[in-house]
ROSE-4610 file (N, C-alpha, C; in Angstrom, 1 decimal, always signed):
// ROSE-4610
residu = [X/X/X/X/X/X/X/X/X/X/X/X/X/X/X/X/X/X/X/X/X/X/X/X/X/X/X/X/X/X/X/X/X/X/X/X/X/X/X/X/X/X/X/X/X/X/X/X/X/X/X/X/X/X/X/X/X/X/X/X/X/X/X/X/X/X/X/X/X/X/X/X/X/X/X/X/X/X/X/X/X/X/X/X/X/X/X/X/X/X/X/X/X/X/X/X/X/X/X/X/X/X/X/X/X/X/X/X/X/X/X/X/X/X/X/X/X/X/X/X/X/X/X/X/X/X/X/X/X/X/X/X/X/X/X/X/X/X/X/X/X/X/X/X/X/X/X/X/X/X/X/X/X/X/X/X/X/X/X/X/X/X/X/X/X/X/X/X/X/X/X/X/X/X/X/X/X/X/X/X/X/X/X/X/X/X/X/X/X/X/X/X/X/X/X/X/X/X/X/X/X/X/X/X/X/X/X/X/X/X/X/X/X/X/X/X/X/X/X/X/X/X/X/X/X/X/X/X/X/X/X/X/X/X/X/X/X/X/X/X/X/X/X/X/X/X/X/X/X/X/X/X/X/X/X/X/X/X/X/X/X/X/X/X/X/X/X/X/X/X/X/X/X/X/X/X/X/X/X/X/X/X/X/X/X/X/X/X/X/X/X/X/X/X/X/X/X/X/X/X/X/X/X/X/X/X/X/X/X/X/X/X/X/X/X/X/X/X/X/X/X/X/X/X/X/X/X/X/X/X/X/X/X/X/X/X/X/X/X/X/X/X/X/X/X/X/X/X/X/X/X/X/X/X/X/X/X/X/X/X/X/X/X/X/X/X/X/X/X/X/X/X/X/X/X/X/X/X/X/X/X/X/X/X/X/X/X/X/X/X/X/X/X/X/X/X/X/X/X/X/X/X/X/X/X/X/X/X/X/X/X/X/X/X/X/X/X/X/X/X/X/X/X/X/X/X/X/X/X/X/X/X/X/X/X/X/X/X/X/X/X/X/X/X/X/X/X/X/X/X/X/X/X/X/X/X/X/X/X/X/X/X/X/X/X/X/X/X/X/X/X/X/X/X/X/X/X/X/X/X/X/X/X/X/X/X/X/X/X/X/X/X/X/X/X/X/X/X/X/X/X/X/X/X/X/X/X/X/X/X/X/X/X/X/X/X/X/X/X/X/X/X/X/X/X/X/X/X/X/X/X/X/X/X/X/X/X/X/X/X/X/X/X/X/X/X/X/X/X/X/X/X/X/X/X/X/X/X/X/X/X/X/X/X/X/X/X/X/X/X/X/X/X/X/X/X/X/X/X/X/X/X/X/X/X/X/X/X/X/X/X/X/X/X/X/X/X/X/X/X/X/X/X/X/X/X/X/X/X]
num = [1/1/1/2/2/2/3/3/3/4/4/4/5/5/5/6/6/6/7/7/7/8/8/8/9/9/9/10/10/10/11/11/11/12/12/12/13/13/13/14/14/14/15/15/15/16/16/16/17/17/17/18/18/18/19/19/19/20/20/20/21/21/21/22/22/22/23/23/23/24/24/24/25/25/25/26/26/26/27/27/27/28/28/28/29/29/29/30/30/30/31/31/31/32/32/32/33/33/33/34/34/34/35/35/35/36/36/36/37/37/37/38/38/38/39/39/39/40/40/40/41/41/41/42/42/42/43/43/43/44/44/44/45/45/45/46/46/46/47/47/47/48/48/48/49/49/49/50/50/50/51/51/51/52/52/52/53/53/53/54/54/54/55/55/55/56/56/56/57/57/57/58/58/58/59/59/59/60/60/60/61/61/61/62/62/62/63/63/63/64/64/64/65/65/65/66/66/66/67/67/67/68/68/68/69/69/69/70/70/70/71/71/71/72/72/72/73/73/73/74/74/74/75/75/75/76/76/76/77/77/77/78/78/78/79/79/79/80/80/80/81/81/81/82/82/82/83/83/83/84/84/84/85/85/85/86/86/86/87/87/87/88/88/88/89/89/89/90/90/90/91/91/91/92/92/92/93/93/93/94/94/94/95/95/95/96/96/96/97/97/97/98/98/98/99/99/99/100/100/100/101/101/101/102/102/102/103/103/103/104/104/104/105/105/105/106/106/106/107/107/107/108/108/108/109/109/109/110/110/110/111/111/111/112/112/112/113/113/113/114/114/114/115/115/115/116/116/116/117/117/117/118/118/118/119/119/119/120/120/120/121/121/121/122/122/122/123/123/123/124/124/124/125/125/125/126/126/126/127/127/127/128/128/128/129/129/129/130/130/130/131/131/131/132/132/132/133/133/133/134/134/134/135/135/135/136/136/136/137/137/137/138/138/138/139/139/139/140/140/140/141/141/141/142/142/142/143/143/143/144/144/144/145/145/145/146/146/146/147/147/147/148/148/148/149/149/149/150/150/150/151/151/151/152/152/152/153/153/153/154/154/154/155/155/155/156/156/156/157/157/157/158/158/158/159/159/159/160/160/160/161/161/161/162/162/162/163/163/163/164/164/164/165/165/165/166/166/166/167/167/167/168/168/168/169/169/169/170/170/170/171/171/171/172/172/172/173/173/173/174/174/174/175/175/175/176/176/176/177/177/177/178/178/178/179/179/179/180/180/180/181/181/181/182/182/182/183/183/183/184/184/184/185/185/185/186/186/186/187/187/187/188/188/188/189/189/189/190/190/190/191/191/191/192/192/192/193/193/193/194/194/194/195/195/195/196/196/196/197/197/197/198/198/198/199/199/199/200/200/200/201/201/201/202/202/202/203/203/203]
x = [+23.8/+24.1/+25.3/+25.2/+26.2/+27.5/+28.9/+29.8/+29.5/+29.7/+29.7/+30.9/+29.9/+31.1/+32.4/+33.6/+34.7/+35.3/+36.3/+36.6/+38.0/+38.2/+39.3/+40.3/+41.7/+42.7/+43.4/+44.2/+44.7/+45.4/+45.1/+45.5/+44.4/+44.4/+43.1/+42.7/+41.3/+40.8/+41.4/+41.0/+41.8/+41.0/+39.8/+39.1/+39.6/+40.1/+40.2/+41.5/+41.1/+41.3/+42.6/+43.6/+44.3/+45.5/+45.8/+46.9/+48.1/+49.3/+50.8/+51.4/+52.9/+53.3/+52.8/+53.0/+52.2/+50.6/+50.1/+48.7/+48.1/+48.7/+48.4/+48.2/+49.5/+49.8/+48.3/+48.5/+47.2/+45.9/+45.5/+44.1/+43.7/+45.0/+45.3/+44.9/+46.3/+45.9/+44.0/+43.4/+42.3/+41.1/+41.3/+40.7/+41.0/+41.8/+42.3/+41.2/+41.4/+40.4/+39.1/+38.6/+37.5/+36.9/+37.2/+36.7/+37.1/+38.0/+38.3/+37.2/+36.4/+35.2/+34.0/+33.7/+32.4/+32.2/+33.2/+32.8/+32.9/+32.8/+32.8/+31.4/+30.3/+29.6/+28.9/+29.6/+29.2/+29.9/+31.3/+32.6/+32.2/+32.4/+32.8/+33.3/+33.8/+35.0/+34.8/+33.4/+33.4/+34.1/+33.9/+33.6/+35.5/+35.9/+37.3/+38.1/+37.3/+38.2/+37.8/+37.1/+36.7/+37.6/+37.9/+38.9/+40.2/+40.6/+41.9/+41.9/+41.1/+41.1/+41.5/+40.9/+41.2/+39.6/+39.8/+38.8/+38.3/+37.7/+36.9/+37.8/+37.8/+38.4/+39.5/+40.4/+42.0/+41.9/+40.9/+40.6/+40.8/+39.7/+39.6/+40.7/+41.3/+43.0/+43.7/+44.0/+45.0/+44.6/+43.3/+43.4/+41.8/+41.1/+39.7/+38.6/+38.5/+37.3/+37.6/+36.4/+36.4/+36.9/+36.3/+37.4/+38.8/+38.8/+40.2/+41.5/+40.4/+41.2/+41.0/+39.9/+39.8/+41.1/+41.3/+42.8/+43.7/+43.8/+44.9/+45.5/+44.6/+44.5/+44.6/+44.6/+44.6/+46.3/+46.6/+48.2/+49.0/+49.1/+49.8/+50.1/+49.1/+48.9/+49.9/+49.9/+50.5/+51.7/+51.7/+53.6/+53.9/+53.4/+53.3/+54.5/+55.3/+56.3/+57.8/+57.3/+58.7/+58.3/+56.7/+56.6/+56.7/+56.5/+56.6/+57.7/+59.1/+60.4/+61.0/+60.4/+60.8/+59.7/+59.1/+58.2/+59.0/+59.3/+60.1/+61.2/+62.1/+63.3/+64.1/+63.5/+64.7/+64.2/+64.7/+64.6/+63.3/+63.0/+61.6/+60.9/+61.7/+60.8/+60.4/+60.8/+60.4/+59.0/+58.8/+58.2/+56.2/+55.6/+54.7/+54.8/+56.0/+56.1/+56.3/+57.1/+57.3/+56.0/+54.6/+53.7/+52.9/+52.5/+51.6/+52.5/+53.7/+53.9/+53.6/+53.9/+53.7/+52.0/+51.3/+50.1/+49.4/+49.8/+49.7/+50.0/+51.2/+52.1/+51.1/+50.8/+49.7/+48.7/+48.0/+46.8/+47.3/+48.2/+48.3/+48.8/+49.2/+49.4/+48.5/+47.7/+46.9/+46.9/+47.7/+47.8/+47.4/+47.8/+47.6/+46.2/+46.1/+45.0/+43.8/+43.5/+42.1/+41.3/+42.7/+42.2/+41.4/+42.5/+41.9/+40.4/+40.2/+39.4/+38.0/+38.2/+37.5/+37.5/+38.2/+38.0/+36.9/+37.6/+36.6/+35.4/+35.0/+33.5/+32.7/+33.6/+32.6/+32.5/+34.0/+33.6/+32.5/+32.3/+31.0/+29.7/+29.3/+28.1/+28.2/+29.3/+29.5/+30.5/+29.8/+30.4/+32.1/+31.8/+33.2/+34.2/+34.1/+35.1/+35.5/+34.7/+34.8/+35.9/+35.5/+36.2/+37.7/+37.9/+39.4/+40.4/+39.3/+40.0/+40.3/+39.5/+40.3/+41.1/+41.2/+42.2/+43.5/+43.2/+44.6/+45.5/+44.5/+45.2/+45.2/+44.2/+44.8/+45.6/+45.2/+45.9/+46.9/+47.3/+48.7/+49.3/+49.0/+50.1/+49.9/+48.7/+49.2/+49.5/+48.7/+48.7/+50.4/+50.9/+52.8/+53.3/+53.2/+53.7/+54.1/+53.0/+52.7/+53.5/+53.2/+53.9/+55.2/+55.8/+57.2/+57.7/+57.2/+57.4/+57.6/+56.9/+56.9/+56.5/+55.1/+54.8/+53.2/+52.4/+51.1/+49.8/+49.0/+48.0/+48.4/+48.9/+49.1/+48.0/+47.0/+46.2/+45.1/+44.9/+44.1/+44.9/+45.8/+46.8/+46.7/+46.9/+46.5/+45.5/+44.3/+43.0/+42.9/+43.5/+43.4/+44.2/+45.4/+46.1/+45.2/+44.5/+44.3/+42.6/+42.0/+40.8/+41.5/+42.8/+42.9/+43.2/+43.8/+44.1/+43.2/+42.2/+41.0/+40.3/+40.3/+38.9/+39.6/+40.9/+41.6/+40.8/+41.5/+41.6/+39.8/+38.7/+37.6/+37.2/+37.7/+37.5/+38.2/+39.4/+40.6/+40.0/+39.9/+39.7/+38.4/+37.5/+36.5/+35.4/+35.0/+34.0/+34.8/+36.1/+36.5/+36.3/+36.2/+35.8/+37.1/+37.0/+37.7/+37.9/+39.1/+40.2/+41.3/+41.0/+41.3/+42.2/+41.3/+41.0/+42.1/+42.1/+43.2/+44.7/+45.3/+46.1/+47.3/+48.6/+49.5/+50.0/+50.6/+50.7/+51.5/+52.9/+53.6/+53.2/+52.0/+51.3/+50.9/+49.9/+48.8/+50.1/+50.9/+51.9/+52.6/+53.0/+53.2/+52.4/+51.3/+50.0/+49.8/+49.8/+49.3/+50.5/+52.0/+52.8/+52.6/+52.6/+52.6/+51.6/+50.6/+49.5/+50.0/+50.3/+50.6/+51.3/+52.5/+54.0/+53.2/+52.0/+51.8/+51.4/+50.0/+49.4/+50.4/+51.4/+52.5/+53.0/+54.0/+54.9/+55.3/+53.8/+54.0/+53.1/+53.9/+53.6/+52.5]
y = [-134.7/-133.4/-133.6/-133.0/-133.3/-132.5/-132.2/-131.2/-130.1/-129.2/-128.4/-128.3/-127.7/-127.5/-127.0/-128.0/-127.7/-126.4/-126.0/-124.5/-125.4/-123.9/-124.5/-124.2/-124.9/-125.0/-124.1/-123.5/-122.1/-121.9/-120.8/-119.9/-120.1/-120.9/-120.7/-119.6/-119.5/-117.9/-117.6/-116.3/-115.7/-116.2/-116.5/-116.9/-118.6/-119.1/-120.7/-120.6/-121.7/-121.9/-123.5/-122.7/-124.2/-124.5/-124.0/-124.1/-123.7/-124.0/-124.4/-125.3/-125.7/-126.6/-128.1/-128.9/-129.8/-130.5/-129.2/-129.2/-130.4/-130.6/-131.8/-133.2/-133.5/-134.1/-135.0/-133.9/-133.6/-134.0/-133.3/-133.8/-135.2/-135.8/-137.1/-138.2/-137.9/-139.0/-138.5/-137.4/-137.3/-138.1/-138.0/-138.8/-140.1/-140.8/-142.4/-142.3/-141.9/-142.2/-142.0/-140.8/-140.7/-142.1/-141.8/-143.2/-144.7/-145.1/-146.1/-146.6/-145.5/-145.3/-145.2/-144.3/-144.0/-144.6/-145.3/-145.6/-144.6/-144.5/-143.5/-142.8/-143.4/-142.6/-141.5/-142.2/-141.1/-140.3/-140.0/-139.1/-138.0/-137.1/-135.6/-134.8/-134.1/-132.9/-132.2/-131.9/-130.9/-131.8/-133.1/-134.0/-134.3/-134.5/-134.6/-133.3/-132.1/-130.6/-130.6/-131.1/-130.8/-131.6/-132.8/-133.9/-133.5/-133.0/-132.6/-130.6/-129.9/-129.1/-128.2/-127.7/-126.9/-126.6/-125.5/-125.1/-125.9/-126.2/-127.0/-126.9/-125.2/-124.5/-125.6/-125.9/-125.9/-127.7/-128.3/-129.6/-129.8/-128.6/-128.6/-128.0/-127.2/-126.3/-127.7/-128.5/-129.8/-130.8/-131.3/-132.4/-132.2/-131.2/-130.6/-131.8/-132.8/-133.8/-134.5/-134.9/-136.2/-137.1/-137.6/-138.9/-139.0/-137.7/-137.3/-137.1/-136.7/-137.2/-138.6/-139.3/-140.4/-141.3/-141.4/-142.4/-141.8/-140.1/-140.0/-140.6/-140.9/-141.4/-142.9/-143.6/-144.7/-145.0/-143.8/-144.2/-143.6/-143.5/-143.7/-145.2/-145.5/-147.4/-147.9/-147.5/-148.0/-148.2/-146.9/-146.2/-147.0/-146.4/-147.6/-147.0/-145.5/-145.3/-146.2/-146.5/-147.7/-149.2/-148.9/-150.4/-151.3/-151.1/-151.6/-151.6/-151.1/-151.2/-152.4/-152.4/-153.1/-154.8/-155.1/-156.3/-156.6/-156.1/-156.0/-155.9/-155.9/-155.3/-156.7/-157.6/-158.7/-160.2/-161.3/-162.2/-162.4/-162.5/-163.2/-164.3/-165.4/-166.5/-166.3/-165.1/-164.7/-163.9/-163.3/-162.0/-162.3/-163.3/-164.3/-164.1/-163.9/-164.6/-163.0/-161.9/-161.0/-159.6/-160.1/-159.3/-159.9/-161.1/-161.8/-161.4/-161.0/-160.9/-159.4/-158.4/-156.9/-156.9/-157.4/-157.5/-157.7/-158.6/-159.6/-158.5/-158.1/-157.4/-155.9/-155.3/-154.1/-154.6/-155.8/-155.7/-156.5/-156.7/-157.3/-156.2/-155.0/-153.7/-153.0/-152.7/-152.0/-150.7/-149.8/-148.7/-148.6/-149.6/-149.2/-150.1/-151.2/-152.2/-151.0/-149.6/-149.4/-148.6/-147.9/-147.3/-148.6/-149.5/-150.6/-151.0/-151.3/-151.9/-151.1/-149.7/-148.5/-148.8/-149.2/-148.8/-150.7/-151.6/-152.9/-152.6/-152.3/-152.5/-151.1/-150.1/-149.2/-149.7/-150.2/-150.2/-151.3/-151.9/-153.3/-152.4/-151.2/-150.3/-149.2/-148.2/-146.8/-147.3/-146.7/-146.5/-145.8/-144.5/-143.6/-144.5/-145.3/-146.0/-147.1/-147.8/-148.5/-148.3/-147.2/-146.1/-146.2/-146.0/-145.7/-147.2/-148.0/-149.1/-150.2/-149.6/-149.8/-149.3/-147.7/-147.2/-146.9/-147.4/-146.9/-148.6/-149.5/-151.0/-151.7/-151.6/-152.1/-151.7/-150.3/-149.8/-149.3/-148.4/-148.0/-149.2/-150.1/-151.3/-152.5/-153.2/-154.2/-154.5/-153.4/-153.1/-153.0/-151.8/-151.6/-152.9/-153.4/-154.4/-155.4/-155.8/-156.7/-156.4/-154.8/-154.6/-154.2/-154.3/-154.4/-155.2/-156.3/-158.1/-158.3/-157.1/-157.7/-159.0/-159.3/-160.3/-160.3/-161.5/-160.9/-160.5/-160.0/-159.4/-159.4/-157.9/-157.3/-156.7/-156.6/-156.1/-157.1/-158.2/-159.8/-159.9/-160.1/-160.8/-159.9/-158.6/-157.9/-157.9/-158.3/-158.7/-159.5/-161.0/-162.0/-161.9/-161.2/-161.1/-160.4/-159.4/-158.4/-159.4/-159.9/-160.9/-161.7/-162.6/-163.2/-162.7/-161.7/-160.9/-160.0/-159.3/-158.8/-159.8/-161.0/-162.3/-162.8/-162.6/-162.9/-162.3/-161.4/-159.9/-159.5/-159.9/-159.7/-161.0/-162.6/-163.5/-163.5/-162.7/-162.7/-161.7/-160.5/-159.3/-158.6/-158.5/-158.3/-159.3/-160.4/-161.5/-162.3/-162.4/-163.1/-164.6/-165.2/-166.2/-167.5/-168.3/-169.2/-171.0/-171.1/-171.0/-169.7/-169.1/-168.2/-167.0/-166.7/-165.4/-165.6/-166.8/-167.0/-167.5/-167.9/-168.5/-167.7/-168.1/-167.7/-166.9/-165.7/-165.1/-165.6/-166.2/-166.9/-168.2/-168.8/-169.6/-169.1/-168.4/-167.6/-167.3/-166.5/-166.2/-167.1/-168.9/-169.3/-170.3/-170.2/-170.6/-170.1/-169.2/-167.8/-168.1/-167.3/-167.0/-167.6/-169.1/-170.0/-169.4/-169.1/-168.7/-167.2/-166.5/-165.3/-164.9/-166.0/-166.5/-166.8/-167.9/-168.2/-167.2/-166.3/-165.0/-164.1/-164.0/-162.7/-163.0/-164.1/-164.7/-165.7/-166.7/-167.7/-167.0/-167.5/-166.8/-167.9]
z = [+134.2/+133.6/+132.7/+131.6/+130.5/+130.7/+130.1/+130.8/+129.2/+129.5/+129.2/+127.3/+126.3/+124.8/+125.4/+125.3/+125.5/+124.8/+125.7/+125.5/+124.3/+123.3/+122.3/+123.1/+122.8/+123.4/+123.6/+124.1/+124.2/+125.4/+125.9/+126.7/+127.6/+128.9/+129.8/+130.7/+130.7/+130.7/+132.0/+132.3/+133.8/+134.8/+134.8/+135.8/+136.1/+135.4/+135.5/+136.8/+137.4/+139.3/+139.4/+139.9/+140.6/+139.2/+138.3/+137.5/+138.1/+137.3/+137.7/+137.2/+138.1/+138.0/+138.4/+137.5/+138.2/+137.8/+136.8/+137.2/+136.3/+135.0/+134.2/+134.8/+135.2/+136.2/+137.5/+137.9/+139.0/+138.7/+137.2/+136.7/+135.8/+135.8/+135.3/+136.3/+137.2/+138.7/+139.2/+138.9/+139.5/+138.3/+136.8/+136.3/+136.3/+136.3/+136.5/+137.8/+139.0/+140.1/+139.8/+139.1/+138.7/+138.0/+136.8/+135.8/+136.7/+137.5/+137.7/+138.8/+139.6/+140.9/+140.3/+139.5/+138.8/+137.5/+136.7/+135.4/+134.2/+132.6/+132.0/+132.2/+131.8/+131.5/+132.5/+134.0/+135.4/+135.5/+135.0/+135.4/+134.3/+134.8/+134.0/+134.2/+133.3/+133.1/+134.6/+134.7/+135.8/+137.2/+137.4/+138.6/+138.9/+137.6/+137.3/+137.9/+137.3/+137.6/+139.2/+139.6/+141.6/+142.4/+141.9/+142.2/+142.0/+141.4/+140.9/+141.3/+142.2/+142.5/+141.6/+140.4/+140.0/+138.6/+137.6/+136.9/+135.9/+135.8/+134.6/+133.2/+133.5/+132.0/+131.9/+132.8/+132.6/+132.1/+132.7/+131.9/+130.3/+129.8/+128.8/+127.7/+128.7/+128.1/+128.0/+128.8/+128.8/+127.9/+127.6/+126.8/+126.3/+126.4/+125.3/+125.7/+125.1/+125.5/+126.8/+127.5/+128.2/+127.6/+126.3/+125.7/+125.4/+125.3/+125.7/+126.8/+127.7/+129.2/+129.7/+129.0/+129.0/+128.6/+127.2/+126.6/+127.2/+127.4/+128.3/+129.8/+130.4/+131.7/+131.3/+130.3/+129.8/+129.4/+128.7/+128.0/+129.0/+130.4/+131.4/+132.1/+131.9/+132.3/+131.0/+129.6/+128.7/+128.4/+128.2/+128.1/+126.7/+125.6/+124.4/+123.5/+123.8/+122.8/+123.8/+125.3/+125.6/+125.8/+125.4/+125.3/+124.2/+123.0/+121.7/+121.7/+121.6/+121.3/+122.5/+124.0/+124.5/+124.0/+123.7/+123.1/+121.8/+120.8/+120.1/+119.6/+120.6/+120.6/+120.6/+121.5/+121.9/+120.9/+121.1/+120.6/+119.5/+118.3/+117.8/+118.4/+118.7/+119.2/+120.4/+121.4/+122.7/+123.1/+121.6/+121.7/+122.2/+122.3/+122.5/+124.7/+125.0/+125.9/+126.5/+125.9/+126.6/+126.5/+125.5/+125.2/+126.8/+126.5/+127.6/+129.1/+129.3/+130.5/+130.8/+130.1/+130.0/+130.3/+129.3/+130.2/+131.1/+131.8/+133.3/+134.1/+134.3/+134.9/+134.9/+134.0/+133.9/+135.3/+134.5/+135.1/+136.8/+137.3/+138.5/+139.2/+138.5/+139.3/+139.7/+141.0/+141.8/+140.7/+140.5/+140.5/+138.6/+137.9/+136.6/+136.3/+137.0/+136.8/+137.1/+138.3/+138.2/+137.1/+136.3/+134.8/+133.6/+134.4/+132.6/+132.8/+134.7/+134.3/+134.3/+134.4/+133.9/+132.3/+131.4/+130.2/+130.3/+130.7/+129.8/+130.3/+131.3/+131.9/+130.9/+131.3/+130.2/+129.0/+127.9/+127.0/+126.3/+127.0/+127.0/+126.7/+127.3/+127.1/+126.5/+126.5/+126.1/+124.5/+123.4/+122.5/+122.5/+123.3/+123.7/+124.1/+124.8/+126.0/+124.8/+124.2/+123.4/+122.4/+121.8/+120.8/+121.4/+122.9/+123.3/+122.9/+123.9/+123.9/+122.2/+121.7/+120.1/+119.5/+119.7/+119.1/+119.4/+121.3/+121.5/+122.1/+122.8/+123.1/+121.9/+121.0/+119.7/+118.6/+118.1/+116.8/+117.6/+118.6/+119.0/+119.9/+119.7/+120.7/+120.2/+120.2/+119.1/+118.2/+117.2/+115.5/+115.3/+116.4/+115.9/+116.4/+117.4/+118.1/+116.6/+115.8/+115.0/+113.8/+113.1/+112.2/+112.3/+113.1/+113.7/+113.3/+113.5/+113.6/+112.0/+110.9/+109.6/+109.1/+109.7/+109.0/+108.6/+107.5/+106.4/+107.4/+107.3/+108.0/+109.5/+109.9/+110.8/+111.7/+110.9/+111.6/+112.1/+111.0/+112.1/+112.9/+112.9/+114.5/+115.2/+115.3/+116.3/+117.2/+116.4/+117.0/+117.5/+116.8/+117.8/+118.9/+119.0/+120.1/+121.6/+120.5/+121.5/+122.0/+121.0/+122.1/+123.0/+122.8/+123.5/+125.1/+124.6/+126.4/+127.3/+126.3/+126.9/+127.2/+126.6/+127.4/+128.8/+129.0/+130.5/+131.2/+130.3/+131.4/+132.2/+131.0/+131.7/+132.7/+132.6/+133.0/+134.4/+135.0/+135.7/+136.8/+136.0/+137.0/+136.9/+136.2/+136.2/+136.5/+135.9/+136.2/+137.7/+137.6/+138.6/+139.0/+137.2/+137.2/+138.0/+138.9/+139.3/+138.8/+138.4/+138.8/+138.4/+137.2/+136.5/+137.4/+138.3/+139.4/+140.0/+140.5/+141.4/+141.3/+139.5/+139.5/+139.1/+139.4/+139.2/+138.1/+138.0/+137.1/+136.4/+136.6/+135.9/+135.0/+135.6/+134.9/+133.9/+133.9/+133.1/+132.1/+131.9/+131.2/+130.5/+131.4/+130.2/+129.4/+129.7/+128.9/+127.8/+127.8/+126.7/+125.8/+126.2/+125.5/+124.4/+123.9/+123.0/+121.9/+122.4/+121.3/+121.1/+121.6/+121.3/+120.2/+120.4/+119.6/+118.3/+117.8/+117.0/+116.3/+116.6/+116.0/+115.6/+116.6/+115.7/+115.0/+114.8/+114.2/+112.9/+113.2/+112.0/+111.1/+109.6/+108.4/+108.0]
């Protein structure tokens, strides 16, 4: 069953159920669980509003689309307006070393790791999911990350940055390919770093 033409944003109607303080909040931690259990294409607005005890309507009042509550439940795992300043803020020749650890560190966290790997596995099949994980792990965090850096095609290095850490990331935690699966994060981190350093940095 498909969810229902989102209501425009506004003022949610008087009938809509379970708002307040809090309530954003609430229907966020309940979509991260949603999508991270069901996947995109099984979760919906309605499934999200029952989980998060409250009206469908007020889904739609907070963030209008599923793809929408989608990246949003995504850019909580991110945190990309204190993450780019902190990847870029300190040393140049470090910056290789401190992107590859910020992502490690994502995905070896229980709590932010079950959104992401809601977004790779959908986006491999669902156009939508797909859609997120482009526009928002690449153009809002690599893409600035890169052009921060000021250096020629910012937006290829982005890419290669961003293949190299999604092919972990699907090899690590999704496929669970071994030795991979099992090795040290500080390893993995300073493996990487070096290539990462190269793609951002050399001209």
């Amino acid at each position: 069953m498909t969810d229902p033409a989102p209501r425009r944003r506004g003022r949610p109607s008087r009938t809509a159920e379970g708002g307040g303080p809090g309530t954003r909040e609430r229907i966020l931690e309940a979509a991260r669980a949603q999508f991270a259990e069901r996947g995109y294409d099984k979760t919906s607005v309605r499934g999200i509003a029952k989980a998060a005890g409250v009206d469908a309507a007020l889904v739609h009042h907070y963030f209008g689309t599923k793809d929408e509550v989608f990246a949003a439940a995504i850019e909580v795992s991110f945190e990309p307006a204190l993450v780019v300043p902190a990847i870029v803020g300190g040393p140049a020749e470090d910056v290789g070393e401190r992107l590859a650890r910020y992502v490690i560190d994502i995905w070896e966290n229980p709590a932010t790791r079950a959104p992401l790997l809601a977004v790779i596995r959908s986006a491999l099949t669902h156009e939508a999911a797909a859609k997120v994980l482009r526009g928002f792990v690449l153009r809002r965090l690599l893409e600035r990350v890169a052009a921060d850096l000021d250096v020629p095609d910012p937006q290829l290095r982005a890419e290669l940055a961003a293949s190299h850490m999604v092919g972990i990331a699907i090899l690590r935690y999704v496929v669970q390919v071994e030795p991979l699966a099992s090795a040290d994060p500080e390893e993995i981190v300073a493996l990487v770093a070096p290539t990462l350093q190269r793609y951002l940095t050399q001209a």
